[in-house]
C-alpha positions as CSV (number, residue, x, y, z in Angstrom):
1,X,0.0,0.0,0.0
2,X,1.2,3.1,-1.3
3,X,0.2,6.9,0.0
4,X,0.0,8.0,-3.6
5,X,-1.9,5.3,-4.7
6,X,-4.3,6.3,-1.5
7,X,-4.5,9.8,-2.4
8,X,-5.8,8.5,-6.0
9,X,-8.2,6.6,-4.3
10,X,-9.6,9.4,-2.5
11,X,-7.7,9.2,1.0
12,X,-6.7,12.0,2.6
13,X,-5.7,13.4,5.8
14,X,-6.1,17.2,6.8
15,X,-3.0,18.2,8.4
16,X,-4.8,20.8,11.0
17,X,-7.1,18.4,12.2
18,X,-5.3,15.2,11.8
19,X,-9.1,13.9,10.6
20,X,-8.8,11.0,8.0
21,X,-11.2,11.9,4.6
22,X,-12.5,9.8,1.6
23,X,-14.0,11.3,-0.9
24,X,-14.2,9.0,-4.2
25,X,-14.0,10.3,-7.7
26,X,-17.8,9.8,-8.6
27,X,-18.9,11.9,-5.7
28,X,-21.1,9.3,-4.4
29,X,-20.6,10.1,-0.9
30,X,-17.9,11.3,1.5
31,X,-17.0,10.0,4.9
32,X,-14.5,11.8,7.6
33,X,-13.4,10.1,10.5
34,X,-13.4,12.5,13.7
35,X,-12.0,10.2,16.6
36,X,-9.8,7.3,17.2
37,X,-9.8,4.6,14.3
38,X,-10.1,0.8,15.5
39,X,-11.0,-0.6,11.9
40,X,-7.7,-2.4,11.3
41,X,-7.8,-1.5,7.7
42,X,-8.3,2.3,8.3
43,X,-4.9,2.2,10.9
44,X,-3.3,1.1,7.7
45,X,-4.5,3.6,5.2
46,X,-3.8,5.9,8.1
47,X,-0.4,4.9,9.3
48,X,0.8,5.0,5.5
49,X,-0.2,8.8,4.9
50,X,0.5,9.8,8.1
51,X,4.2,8.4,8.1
52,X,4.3,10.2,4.4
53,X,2.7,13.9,6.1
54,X,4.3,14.0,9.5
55,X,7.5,10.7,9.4
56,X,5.3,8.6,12.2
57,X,1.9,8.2,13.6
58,X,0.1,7.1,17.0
59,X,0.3,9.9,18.9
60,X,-2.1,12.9,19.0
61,X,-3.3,11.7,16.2
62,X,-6.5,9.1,15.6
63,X,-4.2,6.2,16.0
64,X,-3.9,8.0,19.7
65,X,-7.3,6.7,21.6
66,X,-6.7,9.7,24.0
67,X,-7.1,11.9,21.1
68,X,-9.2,15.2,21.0
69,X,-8.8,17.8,18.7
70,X,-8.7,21.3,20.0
71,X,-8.5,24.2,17.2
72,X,-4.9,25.9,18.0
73,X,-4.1,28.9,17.7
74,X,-1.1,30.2,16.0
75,X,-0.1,33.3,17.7
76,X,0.2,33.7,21.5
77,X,-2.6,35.4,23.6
């Protein structure tokens, strides 16, 4: 399994929210995982472009299962 060949397939995974996104070339429906993934086949799709976006995966991500996202903000208070 191959993140390019993922990406072609619709995979993605937004870098800000660390959600996992498929969204398949005839628009029939999209799906957007928001919270830890326990499907063993979704770890893999998301270990494989995670390792290709940020070099590893499983923490504060949705490998994590303590994970919550919390909007950050870029410049201090």
């Amino acid at each position: 399994m191959k993140a390019e060949s993922l990406k072609h397939q619709g995979w993605s995974i937004c870098p800000e929210t660390r959600f996992l996104s498929y969204k398949p070339s005839d628009k029939s429906c999209d799906i957007t995982y928001v919270s830890y993934i326990e499907d063993k086949e979704l770890q893999l799709i998301y270990t494989v472009l995670g390792i290709e976006l940020w070099h590893g995966v499983g923490s504060d991500d949705l490998l994590d299962p303590n994970y919550k996202y919390s909007k950050k903000k870029d410049r201090p208070a």
